[in-house]
N, C-alpha and C positions, 0 to 999 in steps of 0.2 A: 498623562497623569499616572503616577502611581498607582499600583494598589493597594486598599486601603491595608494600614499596618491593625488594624483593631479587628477585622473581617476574622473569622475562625475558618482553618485551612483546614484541606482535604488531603491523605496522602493518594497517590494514584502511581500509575505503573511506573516502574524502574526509578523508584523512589524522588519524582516529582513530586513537587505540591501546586497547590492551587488556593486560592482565596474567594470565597464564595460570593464577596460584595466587589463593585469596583464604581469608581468613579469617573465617569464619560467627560471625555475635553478632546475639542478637534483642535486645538492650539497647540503648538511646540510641540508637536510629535514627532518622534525621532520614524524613520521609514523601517518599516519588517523587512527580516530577510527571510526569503520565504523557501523552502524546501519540501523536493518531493520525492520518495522514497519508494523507487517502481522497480518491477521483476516481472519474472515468471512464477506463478504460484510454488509452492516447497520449493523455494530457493534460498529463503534467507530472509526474505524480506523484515519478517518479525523479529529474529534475532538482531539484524542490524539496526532496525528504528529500538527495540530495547538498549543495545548499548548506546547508540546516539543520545536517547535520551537519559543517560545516566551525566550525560556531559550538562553543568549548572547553566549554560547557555542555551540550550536544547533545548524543545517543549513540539512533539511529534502528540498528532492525536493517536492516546492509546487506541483507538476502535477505527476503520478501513471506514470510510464517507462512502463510498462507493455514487453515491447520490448527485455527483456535479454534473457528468452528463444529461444526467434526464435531467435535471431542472434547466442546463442552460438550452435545451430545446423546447423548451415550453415555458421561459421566463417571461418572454411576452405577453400571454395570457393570463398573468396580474396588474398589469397596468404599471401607472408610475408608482414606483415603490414607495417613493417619498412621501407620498399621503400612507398615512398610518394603515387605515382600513384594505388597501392593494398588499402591503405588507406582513401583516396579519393573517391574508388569504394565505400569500407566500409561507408563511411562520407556519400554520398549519400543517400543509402538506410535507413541511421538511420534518415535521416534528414526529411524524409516523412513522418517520425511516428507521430501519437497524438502528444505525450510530446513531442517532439521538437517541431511543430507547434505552442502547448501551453505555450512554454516557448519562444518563439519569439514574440508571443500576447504580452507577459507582457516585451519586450524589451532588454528579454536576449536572446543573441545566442552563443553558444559552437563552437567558431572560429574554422575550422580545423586546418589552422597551429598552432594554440596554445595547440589542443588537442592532435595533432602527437609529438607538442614537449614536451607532460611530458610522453609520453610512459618509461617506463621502463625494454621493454623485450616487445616481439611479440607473447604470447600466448595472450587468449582471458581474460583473468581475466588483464591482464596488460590494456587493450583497458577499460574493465571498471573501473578499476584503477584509471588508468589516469582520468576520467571525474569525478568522485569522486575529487579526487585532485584539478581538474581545480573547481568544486562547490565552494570548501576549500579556493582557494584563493579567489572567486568571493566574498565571502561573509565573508573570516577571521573566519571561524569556525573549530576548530580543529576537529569536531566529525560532521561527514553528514552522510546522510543516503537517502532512499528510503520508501516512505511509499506503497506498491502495495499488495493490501488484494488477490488478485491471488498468489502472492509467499506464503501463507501460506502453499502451495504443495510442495514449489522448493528448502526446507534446504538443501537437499543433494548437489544440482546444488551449491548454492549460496556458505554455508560453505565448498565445494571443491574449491572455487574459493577462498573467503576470512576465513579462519579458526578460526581469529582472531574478526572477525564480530559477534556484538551482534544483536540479535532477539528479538523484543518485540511483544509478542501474548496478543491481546485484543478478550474476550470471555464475549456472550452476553446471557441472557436465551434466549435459542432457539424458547421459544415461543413470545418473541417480536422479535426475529431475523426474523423468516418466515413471519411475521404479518409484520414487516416494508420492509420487500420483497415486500409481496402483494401489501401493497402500494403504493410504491414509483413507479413498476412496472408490479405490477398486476402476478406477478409469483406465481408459485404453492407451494401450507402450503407444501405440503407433500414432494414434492420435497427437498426443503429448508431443510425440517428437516435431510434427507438423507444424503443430502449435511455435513450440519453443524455436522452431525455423524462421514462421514466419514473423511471429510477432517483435522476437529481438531484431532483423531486420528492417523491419519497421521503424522500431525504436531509434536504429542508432542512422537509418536513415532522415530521419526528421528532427534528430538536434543536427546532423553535419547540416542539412538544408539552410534551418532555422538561425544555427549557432548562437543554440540555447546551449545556457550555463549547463556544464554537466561533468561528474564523474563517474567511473565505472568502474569495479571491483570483480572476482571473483569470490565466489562462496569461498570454495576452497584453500586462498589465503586468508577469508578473514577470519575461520576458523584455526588456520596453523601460525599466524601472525597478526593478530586483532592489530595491534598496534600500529601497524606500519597502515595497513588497508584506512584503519580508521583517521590516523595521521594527515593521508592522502585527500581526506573528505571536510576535516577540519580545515587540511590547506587553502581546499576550493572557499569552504566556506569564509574564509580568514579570521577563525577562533581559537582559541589554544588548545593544544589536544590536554584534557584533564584526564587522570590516572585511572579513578571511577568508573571511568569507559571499558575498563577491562574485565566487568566481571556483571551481574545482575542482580539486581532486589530481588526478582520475582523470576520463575520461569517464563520465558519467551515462546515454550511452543508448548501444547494440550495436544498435540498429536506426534507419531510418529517414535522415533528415537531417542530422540532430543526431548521427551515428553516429562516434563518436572525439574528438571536438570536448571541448576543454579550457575551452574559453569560451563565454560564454551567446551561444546566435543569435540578437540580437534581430531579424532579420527574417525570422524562421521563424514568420509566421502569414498569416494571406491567400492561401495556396497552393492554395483552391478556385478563386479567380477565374481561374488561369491552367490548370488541370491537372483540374476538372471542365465535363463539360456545361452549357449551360443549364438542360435539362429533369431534372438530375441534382441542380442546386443549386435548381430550384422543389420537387422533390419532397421533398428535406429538409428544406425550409421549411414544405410544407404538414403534415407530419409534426410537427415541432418547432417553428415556426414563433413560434408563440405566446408559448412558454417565451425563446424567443431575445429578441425583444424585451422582455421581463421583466426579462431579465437583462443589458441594454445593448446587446444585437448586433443592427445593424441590416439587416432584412431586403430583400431586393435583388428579388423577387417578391411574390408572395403568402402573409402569415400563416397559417399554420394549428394544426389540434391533431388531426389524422385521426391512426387508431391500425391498426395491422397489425389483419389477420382473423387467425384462431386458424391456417388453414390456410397460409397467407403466411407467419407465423412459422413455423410448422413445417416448411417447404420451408427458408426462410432460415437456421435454424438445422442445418439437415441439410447446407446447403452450406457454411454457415460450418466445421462440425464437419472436413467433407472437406477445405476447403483449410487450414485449422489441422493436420490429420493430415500433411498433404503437408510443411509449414512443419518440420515436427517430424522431421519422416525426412529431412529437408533438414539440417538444425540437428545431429540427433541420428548424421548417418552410415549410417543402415539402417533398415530396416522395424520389426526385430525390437526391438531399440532406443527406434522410436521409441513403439513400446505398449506396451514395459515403463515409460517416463515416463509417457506418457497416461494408461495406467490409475491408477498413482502420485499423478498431480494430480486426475485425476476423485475417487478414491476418497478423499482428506484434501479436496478441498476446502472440502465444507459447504454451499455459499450457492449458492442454486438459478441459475440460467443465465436 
């Protein structure tokens, strides 16, 4: 069913709209095509779910859900959803999370009776289904998606649930990926690299398993050639690349370099060579090293594949944890503030650290 034409619309990021009423019908529904927009954190991620959703086909949640794994581990402990009352419970708990919080900021709320009534079936990929769907009509976009650079772990989770779901993976050289870590939140190079080792492996070993839909980009063409990269994702998708795509309503990122910026920087990458050590860009290398040249990045020292000891990470993420807290009391105006958030994102997260 349409949405309604008489509804009074919302503008929302990257110059979407939305319509606040919709009308529910499980008849003649055309199938979502459904998209998910995964990295490694300061990669890109944001920047590309903005341009994608400048594209009139497009309708990416502006806010990271972060939320699917924990509920699909504890979906069973609502019962059958299709009774309204088990539902409800369910409505509740999601309704605490960040994204929903963040998407009632900006004027939108995912009604429960209208999310119960596009269910389609009472397993837990139907629950997310549905709210997919309900985005689709909010906004008239036949293709939505999710952009949360944490599911870059969760193909398995995700394409068991939608099989039919494309994945777009944005990969950045690891040595400005660590370096805009540091930055943005003062985390550790060496951790980062670790990170960025293991979890892209990961990644691109569970679509080849799977042979989930999927494309894969570099940061640093999409920022020297938006068009071609985005081209590439439109193709997957089979949507026509619109021209829009080239440019932003709104800034894409609140940190960093890129911070306000209306237009793509394309020379926002190489910024290890001026603003890291040498001994700082060998260690990364010796770390990730290997995967870098894999993946086109050409290494400036010595390749490697060394991996953190158990106790290395445990320090590293002890310190990352501390200067992420500081970041948040900064961000958030006070202490108290900032651990009423923390514990909020720890707790919906899901996807182990």
């Amino acid at each position: 069913m349409p949405v309604s034409k008489t509804a009074p619309r919302l503008e929302c990021l990257s110059g979407k709209k939305w319509s606040r009423g919709i009308r529910v019908s499980t008849t003649g529904v055309q199938p979502l095509k459904l998209l998910f927009v995964v990295g490694m954190p300061r990669s890109g991620t944001k920047l590309l779910r903005d341009l994608l959703n400048r594209n009139p086909a497009i309708a990416i949640f502006p806010h990271e859900t972060h939320f699917i794994p924990y509920l699909s581990a504890r979906f069973r402990r609502f019962g059958d959803v299709s009774r309204r009352e088990n539902f409800a419970r369910m409505y509740a708990e999601v309704r605490r999370t960040i994204f929903f919080e963040r998407m009632i900021e900006r004027g939108v709320v995912f009604e429960e009776a209208v999310w119960h009534g596009l269910l389609r079936g009472t397993q837990f990929r139907d629950v997310i289904g549905a709210l997919f769907e309900y985005y689709s009509k909010l906004t008239g976009c036949p293709i939505v998606g999710d952009k949360t650079p944490d599911y870059v772990t969760q193909v398995p989770l995700l394409h068991g649930m939608f099989p039919d779901a494309v994945f777009v993976h944005i990969i950045r050289d690891p040595r400005d990926y660590a370096l805009s870590m540091h930055r943005a939140w003062g985390k550790s190079l060496d951790r980062a690299a670790h990170r960025w080792k293991h979890q892209i492996r990961k990644y691109r070993s569970d679509v080849a398993s799977l042979r989930a839909h999927h494309c894969e980009i570099r940061y640093e063409d999409l920022i020297r050639s938006p068009q071609a990269s985005l081209q590439s994702i439109c193709d997957e998708l089979n949507v026509a690349f619109s021209d829009s795509m080239g440019s932003l309503s709104e800034p894409a990122e609140n940190l960093g370099r890129a911070r306000g910026l209306l237009t793509i920087d394309a020379a926002n990458s190489n910024k290890w060579r001026t603003e890291l050590r040498l001994d700082q860009v060998a260690r990364i290398e010796l770390i990730a090293g290997n995967l870098m040249a894999e993946l086109g990045y050409k290494v400036s020292a010595t390749a490697g594949d060394q991996n953190l000891g158990p106790m290395q990470l445990l320090i590293h993420k002890l310190s990352d944890g501390i200067e992420l807290y500081r970041f948040r009391v900064r961000d958030c105006g006070g202490v108290l503030a900032a651990f009423r958030q923390a514990c909020k994102a720890y707790r919906y997260r899901g996807v182990a650290d």
